[in-house]
C-alpha positions, 0 to 999 in steps of 0.5 A: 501512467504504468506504476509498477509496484517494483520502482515502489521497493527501493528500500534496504534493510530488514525491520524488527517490528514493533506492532504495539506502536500507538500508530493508527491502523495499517493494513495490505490487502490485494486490492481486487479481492480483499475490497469492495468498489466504491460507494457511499458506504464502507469501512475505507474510504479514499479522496482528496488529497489521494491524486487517485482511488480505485475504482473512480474513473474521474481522477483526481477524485471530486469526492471522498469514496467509501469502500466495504471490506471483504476479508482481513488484510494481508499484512498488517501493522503487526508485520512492520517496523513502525518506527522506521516510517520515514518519508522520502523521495524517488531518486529518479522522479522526485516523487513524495514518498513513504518507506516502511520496514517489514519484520521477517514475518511481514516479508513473507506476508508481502511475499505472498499477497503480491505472488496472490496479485500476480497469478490472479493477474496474470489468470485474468490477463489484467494488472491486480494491485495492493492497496495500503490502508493507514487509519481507514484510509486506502492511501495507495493501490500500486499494481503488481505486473505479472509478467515482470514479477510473476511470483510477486515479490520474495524478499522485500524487506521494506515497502514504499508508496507514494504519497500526494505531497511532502506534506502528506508523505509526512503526515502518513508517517505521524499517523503511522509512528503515532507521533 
């Protein structure tokens, strides 16, 4: 099935991040050149209740699956609005879903990681995506299509990703707000 990252950025408003929130860790990296493949070690890791990770082809994965960090992230807490986590629904599938305000300066970052997927994408004839990491957890890697958005996504000032249930869309939105 084609997720693209553009049904994922149905939020409106711009956030005024908080990035000193006692949520854990949150990271955007491009996921082909800022994260390794899977193994048995590494500082993310990705499995059950995830319905998918990158790299393995068994879906979902039997297993929990480590990943080795290949450069800083992209976009990090510092770059959204915590206390705007909330979990959701897609309008027009249902989907369990987890929003996120971006600050001005966490609008630009997206900007430039998805316009980074893109190009590469486009370059190597192959949908490059973005992975985002709560704690150490990849909780979704959505695909950026070159051809529809071929210089990323300019001005989105909010993010979504789907989750694996209500429950986990929930849960990540605890772990995010630190509540």
């Amino acid at each position: 099935m084609r997720v693209v990252l553009a049904g994922l950025l149905l939020a409106l408003g711009a956030g005024c991040g908080d990035g000193e929130g006692k949520g854990e860790r949150f990271a955007i990296y491009h996921l082909e050149t800022g994260i390794g493949r899977p193994k048995s070690t590494g500082e993310l890791r990705c499995g059950p209740p995830r319905q998918v990770c990158p790299g393995v082809v068994e879906q979902p994965p039997p297993h929990l699956f480590r990943y080795a960090v290949l450069r800083k992230p992209d976009l990090t807490a510092d770059e959204i609005d915590r206390s705007s986590a909330r979990a959701t629904r897609d309008p027009g599938t249902g989907e369990p879903l987890v929003a996120v305000d971006l600050t001005s300066e966490g609008t630009r970052a997206f900007a430039r990681v998805t316009k980074e997927a893109a190009r590469i994408g486009g370059r190597d004839l192959g949908w490059h995506h973005v992975a985002f990491v709560v704690g150490d957890e990849i909780v979704a890697f959505p695909e950026v299509d070159y051809d529809d958005f071929p210089d990323g996504f300019t001005d989105a000032p909010a993010i979504q990703f789907v989750a694996a249930s209500q429950a986990d869309a929930e849960e990540l939105v605890r772990r995010l707000r630190g509540g």
